[in-house]
ZAZA-625395 format. One record per residue: residue in three letters; y, z, x of N, C-alpha, C in turn. Coordinates in Angstrom, 1 decimal. Example, Ala and Ser with C-alpha at 12.3 -4.5 7.8 and 13.67 -1.06 7.14 Angstrom:
REC  aa     nY     nZ     nX    caY    caZ    caX     cY     cZ     cX
REC Ala   -5.7    7.8   13.2   -4.5    7.8   12.3   -3.3    7.8   13.2
REC Ser   -2.2    7.1   12.8   -1.1    7.1   13.7    0.0    7.9   12.9
***
This chain:
REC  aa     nY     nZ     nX    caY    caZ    caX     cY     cZ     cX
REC Unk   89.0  117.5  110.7   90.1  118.1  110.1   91.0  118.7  111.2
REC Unk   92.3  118.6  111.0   93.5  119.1  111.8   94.1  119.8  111.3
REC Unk   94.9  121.3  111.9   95.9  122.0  111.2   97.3  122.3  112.0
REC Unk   97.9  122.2  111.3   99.4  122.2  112.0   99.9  123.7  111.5
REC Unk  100.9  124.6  112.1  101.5  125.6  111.5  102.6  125.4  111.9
REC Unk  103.7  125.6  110.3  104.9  125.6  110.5  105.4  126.3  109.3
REC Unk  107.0  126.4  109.3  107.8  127.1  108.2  107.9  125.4  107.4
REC Unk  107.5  125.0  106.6  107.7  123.5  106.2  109.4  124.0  105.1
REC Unk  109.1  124.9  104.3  110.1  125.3  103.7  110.9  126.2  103.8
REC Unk  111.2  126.5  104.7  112.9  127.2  105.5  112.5  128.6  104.7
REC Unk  111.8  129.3  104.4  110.8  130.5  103.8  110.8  131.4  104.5
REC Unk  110.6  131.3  105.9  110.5  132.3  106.9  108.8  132.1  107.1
REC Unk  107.8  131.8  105.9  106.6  132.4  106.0  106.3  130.8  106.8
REC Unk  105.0  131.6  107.2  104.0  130.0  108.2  103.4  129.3  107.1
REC Unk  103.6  128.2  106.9  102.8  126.8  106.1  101.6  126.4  106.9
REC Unk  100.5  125.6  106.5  100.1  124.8  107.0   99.8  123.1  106.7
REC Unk   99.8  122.6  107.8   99.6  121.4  107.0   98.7  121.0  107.6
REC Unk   97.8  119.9  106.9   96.1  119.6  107.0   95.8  118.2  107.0
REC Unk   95.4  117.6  107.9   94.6  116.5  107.9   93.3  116.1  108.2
REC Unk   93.3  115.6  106.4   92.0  115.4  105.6   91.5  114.0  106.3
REC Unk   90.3  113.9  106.9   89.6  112.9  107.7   88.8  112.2  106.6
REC Unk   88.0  112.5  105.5   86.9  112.5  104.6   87.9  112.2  103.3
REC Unk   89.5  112.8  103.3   89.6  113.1  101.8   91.3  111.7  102.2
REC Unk   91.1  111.5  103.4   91.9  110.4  103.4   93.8  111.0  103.3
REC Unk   94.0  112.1  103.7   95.1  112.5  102.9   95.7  113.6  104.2
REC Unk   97.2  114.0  103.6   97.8  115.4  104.7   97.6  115.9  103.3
REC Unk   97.7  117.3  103.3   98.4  118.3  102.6   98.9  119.7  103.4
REC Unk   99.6  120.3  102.3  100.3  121.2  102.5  100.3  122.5  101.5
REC Unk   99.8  123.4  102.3   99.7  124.9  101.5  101.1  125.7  102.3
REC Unk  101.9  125.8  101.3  102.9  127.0  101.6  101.8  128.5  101.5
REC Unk  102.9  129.2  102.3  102.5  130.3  102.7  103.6  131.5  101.6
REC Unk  102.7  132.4  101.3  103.7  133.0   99.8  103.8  134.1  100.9
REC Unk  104.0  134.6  102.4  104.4  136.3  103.1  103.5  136.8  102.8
REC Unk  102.3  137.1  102.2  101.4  138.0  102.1  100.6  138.0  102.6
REC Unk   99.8  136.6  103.3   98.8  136.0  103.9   98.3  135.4  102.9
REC Unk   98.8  134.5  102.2   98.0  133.7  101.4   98.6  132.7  100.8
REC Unk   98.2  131.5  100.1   99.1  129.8  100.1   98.6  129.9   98.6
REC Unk  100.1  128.7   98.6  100.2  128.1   97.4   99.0  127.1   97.4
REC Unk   98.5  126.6   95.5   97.4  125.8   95.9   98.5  124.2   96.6
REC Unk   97.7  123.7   97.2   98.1  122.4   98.3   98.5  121.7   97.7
REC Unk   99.5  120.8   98.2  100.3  119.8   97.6   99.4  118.5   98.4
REC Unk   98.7  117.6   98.1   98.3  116.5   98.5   98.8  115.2   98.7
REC Unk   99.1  114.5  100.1   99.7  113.2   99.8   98.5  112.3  100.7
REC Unk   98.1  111.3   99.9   97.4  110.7  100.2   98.0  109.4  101.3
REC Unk   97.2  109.2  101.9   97.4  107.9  103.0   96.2  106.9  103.1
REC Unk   96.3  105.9  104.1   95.3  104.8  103.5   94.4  105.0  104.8
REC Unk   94.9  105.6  106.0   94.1  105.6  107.1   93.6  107.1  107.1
REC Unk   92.5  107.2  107.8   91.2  108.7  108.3   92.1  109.4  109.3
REC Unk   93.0  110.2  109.1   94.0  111.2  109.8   92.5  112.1  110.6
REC Unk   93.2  111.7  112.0   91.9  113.0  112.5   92.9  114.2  113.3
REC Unk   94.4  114.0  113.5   95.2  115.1  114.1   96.8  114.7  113.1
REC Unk   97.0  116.0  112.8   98.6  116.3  112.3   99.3  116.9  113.5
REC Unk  100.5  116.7  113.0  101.9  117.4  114.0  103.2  117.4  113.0
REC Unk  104.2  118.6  113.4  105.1  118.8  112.6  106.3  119.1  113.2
REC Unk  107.8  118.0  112.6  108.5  117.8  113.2  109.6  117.0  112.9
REC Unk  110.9  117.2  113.4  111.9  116.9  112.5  112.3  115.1  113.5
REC Unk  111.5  114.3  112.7  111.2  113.0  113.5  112.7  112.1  113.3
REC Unk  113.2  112.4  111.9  114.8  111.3  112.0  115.7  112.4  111.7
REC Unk  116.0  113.8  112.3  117.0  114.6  112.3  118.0  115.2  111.3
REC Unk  117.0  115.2  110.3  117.8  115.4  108.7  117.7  117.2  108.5
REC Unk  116.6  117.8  109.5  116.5  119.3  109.3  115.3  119.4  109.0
REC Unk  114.8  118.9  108.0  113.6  118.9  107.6  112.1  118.5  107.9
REC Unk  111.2  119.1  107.7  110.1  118.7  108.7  109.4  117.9  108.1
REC Unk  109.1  116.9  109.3  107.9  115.5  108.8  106.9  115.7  109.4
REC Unk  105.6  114.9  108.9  104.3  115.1  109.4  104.4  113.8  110.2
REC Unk  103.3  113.8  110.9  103.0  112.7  111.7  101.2  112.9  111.9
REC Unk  100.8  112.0  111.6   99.2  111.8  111.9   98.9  110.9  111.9
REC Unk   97.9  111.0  113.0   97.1  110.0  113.8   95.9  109.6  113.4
REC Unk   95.0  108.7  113.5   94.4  108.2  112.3   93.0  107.6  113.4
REC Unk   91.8  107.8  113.3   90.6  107.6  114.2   90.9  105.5  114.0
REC Unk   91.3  104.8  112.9   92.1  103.2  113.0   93.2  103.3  114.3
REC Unk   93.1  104.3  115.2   94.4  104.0  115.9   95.7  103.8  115.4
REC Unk   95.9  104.3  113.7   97.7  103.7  113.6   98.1  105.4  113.4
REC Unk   99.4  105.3  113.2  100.2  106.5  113.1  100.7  106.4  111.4
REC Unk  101.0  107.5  110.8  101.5  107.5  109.9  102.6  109.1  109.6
REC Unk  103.4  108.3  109.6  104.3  109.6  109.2  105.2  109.9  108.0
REC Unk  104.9  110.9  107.6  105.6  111.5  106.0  106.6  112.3  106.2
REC Unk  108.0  111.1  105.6  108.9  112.2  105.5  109.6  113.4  104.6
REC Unk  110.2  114.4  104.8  110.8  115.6  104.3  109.4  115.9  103.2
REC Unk  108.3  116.2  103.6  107.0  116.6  102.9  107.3  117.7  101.7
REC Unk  108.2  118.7  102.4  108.1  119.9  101.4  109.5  119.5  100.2
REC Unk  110.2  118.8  100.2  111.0  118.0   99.1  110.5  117.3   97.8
REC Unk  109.5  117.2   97.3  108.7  116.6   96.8  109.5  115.0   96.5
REC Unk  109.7  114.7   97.9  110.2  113.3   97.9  109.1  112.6   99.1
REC Unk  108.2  112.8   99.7  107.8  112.4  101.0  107.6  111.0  100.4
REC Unk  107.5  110.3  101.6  107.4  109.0  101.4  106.9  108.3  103.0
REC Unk  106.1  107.4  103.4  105.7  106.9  104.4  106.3  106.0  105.1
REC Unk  106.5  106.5  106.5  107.7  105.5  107.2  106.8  104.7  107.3
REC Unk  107.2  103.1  107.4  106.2  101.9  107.6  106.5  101.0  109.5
REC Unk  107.2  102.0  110.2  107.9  101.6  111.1  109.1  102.0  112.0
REC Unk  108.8  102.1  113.1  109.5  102.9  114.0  110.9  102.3  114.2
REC Unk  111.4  101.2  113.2  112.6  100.9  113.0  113.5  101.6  112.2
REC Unk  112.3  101.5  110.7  112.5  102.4  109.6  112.8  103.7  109.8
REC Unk  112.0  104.6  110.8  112.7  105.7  111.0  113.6  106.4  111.7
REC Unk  114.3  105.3  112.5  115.0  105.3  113.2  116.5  105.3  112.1
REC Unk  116.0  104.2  111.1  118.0  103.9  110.4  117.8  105.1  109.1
REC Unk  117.1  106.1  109.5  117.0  107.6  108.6  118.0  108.3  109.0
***
């Protein structure tokens, strides 16, 4: 398991986001200011994520995950906290974002 901390939703409060090795998946628990998260929003992927990172990868504002996967591939989800994320399939793809 990996955890990333960030503002995912322009909140002010710290998020985290989690990569699930066993559950196959990132998620994401907002942070409600008090010290304590919403329950997690889950997006599943097909590869064993063993490290997350968070980061505005095609320049839209918004933060994407990026995880690395013990298969050696990369997968990255964009605008996560949108409930639009979607998996770039290619560093061409994320490029014409």
């Amino acid at each position: 398991m990996s955890v990333a901390i960030h503002d995912m939703n322009g909140d002010g409060s710290p998020d985290l986001a989690v990569a699930s090795y066993d559950g196959r998946s990132a998620s994401v628990l907002l942070g409600t200011g008090d010290g304590t998260f919403r329950p997690r929003s889950d997006y599943p992927i097909e590869a064993r994520p063993k490290a997350v990172a968070v980061g505005d990868l095609n320049r839209d504002g918004m933060p994407d995950l990026v995880l690395a996967s013990v298969e050696q591939k990369v997968t990255v989800l964009l605008a996560v906290c949108l409930d639009r994320a979607r998996v770039v399939s290619s560093v061409d793809e994320l490029r014409s974002r």
